[in-house]
KETOR-514471 format. One line per 8 residues: for each residue x, y, z of N, C-alpha, C. Coordinates in pm, 1 decimal. Atoms other than C-alpha are relative to their C-alpha. Layout:
X/Y/Z/X/Y/Z/X/Y/Z | ... .
//
This chain:
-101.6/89.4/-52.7/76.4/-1758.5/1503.3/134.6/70.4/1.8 | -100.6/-111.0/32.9/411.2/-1676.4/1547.7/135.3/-9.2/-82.2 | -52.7/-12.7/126.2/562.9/-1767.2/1219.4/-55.0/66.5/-50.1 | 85.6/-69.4/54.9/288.4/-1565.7/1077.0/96.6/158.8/40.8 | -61.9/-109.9/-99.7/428.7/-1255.8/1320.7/145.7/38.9/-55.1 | -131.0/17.8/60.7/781.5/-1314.7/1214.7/11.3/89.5/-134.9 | -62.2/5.6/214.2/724.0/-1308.6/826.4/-45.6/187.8/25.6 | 24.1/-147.1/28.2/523.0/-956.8/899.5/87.7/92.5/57.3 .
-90.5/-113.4/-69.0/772.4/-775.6/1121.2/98.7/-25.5/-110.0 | -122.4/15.1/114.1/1048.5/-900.2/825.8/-79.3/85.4/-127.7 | 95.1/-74.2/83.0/739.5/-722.9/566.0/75.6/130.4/74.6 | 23.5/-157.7/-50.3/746.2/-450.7/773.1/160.5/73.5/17.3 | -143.1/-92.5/31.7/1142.4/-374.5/826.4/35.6/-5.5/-133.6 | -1.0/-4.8/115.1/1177.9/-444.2/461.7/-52.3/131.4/-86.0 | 23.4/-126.0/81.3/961.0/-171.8/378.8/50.7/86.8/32.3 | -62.5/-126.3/-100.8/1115.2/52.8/640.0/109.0/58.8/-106.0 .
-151.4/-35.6/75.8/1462.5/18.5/442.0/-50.4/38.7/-144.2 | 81.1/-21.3/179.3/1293.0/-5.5/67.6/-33.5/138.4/-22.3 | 87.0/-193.6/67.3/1080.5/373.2/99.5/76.5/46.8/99.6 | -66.4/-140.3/-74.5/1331.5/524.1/351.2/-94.7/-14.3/106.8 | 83.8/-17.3/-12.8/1036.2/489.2/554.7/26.9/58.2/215.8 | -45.9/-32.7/-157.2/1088.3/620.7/1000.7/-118.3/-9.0/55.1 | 96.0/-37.2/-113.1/908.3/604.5/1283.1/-114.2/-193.7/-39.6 | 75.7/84.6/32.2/615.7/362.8/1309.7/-127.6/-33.8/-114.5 .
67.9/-16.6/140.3/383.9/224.7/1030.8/-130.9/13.3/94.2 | 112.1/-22.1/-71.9/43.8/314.2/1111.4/-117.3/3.4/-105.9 | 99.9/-32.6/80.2/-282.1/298.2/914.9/-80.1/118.8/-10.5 | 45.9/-139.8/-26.1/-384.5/660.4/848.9/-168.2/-56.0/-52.9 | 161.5/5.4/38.5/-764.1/534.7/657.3/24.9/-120.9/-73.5 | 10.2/100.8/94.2/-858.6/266.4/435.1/-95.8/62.8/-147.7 | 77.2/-97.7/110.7/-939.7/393.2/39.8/-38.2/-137.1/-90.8 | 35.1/104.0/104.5/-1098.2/178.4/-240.2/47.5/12.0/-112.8 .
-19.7/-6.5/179.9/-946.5/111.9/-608.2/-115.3/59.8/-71.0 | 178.1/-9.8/40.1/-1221.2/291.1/-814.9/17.5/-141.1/-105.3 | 55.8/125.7/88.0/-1396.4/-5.4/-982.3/6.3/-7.4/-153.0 | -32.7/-32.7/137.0/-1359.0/173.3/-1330.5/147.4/15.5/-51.8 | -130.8/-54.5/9.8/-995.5/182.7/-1297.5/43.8/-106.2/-98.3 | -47.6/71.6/82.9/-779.5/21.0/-1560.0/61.4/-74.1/87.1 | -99.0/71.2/-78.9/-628.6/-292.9/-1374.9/149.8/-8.3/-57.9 | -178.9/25.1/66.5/-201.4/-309.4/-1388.0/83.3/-24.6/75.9 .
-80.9/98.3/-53.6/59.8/-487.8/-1313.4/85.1/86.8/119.5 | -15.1/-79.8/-90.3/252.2/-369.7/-1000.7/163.8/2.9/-41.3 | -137.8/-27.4/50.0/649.1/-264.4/-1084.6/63.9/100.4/77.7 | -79.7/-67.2/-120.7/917.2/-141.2/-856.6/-31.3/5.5/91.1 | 103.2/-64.2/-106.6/773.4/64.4/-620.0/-148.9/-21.4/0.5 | 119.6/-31.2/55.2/421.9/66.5/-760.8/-65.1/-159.8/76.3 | 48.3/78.7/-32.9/154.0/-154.0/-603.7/-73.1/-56.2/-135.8 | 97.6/48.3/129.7/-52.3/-373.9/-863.1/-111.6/30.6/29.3 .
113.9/2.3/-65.4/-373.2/-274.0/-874.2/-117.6/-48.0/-63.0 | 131.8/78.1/55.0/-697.2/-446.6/-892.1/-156.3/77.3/52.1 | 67.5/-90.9/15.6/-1037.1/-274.6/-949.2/-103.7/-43.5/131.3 | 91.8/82.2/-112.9/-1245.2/-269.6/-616.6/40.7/-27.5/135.4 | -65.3/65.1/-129.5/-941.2/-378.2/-389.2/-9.2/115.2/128.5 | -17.4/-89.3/-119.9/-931.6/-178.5/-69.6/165.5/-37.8/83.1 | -157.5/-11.4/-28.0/-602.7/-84.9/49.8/14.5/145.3/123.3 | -56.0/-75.2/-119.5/-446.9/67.3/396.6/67.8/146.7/-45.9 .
-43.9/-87.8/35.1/-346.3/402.7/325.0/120.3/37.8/163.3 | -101.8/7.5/-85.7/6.6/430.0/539.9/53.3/134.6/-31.9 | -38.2/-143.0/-25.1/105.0/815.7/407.5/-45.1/49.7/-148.1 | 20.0/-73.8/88.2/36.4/1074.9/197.0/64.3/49.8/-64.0 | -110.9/-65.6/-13.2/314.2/1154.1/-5.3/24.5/113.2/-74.2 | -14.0/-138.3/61.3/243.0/1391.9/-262.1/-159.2/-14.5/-75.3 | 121.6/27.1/100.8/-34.4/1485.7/-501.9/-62.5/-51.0/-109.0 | -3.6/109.2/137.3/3.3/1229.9/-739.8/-12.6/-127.9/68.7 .
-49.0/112.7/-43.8/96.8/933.3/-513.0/-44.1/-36.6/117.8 | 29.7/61.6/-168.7/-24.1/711.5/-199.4/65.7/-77.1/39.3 | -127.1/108.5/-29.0/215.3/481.6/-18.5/-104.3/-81.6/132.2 | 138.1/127.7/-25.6/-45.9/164.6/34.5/69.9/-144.1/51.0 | -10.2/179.9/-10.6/-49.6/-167.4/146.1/-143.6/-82.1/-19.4 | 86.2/47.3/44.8/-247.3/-406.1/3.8/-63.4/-138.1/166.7 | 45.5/76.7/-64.1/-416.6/-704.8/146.0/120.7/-148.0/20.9 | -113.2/80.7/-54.5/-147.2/-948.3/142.0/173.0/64.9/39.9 .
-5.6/-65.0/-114.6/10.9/-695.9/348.5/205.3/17.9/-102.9 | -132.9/-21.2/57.7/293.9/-592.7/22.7/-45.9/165.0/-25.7 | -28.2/-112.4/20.1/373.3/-212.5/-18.0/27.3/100.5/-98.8 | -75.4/-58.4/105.2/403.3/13.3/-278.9/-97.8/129.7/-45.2 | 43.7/-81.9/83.2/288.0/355.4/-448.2/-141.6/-35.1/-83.8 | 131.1/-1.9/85.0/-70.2/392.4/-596.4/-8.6/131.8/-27.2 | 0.4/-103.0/53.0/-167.7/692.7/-815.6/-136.3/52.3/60.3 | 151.4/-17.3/-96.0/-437.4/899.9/-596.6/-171.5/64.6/-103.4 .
137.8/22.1/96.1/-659.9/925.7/-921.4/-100.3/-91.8/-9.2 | 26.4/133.8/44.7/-741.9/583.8/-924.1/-68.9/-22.2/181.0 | 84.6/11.4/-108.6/-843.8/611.1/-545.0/-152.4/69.2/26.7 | 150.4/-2.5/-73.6/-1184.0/638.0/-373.1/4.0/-6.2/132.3 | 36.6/-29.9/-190.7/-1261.5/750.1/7.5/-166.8/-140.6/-26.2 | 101.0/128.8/3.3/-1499.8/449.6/132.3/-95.2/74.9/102.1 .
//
């Protein structure tokens, strides 16, 4: 709908400004939480993560870090230990 539309383009310039972020967002793959992962709370930057969840992988930013979006379509840093290729 297009209150629905709204709230995500306001998601989406939000994150733009929040990580610095340019250009367009784009889904590079989709990775899985591993299932053995310790679940934790999500803070600052950091997405929360839950064991299992599958999450949009939007860039790669270093070798420690993924810059994700979850399923209710919020943004933030995951540690790429804790990921899984599906």
């Amino acid at each position: 709908t297009l209150k629905e539309c709204k709230k995500e383009e306001k998601a989406d310039r939000e994150f733009q400004k929040r990580f610095k972020f340019e250009g367009n967002i784009s889904v590079l793959t989709q990775m899985m939480v591993d299932p053995a992962a310790v679940e934790k709370r999500g803070s600052g930057k950091h997405l929360p993560l839950r064991r299992g969840e599958i999450l949009d992988v939007i860039q790669f930013t270093s070798q420690e870090q993924i810059l994700c979006r979850n399923s209710q379509r919020r943004y933030g840093y995951v540690p790429r230990a804790v990921m899984l290729h599906l």
